[in-house]
C-alpha positions in Angstrom: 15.7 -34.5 -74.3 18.2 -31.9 -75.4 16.7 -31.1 -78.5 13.4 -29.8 -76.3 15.4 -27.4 -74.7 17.2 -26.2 -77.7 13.7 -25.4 -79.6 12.1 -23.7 -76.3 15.3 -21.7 -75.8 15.3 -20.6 -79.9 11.8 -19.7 -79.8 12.3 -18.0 -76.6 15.2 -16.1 -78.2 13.0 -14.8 -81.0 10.3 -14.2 -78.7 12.6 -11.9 -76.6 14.2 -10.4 -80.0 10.8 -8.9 -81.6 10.2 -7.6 -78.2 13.1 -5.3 -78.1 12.4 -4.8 -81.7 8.9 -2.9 -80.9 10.5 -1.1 -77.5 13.6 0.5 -80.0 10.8 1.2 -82.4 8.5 3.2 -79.7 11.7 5.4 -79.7 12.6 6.4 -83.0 11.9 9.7 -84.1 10.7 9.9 -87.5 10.6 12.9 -89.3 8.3 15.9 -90.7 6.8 15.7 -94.0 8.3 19.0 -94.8 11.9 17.2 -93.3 11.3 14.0 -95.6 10.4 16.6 -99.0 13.5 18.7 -98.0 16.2 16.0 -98.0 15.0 14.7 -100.8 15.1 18.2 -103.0 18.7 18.3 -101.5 19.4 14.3 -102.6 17.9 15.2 -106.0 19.9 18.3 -106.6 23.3 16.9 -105.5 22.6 14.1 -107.9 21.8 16.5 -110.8 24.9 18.4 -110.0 27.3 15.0 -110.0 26.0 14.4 -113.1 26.9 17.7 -114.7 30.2 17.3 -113.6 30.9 13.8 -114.3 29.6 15.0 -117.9 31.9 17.4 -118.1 34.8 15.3 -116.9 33.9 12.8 -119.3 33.8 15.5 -121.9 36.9 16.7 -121.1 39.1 13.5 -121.0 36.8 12.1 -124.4 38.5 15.1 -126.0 41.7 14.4 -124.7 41.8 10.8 -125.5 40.4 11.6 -129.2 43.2 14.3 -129.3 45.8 11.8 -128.9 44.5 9.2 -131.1 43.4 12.1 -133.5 46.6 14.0 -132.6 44.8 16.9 -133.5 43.2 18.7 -130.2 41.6 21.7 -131.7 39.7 19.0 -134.1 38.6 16.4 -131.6 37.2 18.9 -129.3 35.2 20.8 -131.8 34.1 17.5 -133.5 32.6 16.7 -130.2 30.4 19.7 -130.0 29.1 19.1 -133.3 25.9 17.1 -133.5 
């Protein structure tokens, strides 16, 4: 006899859960296109710009690093910018 009331009260609780669901939903405020276009322009752009400078951190410390094993700086730096 338990387990009856333990199923009605789970399906009851699920019941009760997707119905707050759709009332929270009826109150979210979703944004413009031109909102949606913008942040993501401004995502894009800071991830171009970490990038850059992780490249450049990585190009500076690869120098460094090959300087030291090298232990010439002057070389290993303009070693690197040769292709």
């Amino acid at each position: 006899m338990g387990e009856n009331i333990k199923k009605a009260n789970f399906f009851q609780a699920v019941g009760k859960f997707f119905i707050e669901v759709r009332s929270e939903m009826k109150k979210v405020v979703w944004p413009t296109w031109a909102q949606t276009v913008n942040n993501t322009m401004i995502v894009i752009v800071f991830i171009v710009m970490i990038g850059v400078f992780m490249a450049v951190i990585d190009f500076i410390f690869g120098g460094i690093v090959r300087g030291v094993v090298m232990g010439d700086f002057g070389k290993s730096f303009t070693d690197a910018l040769t292709f």
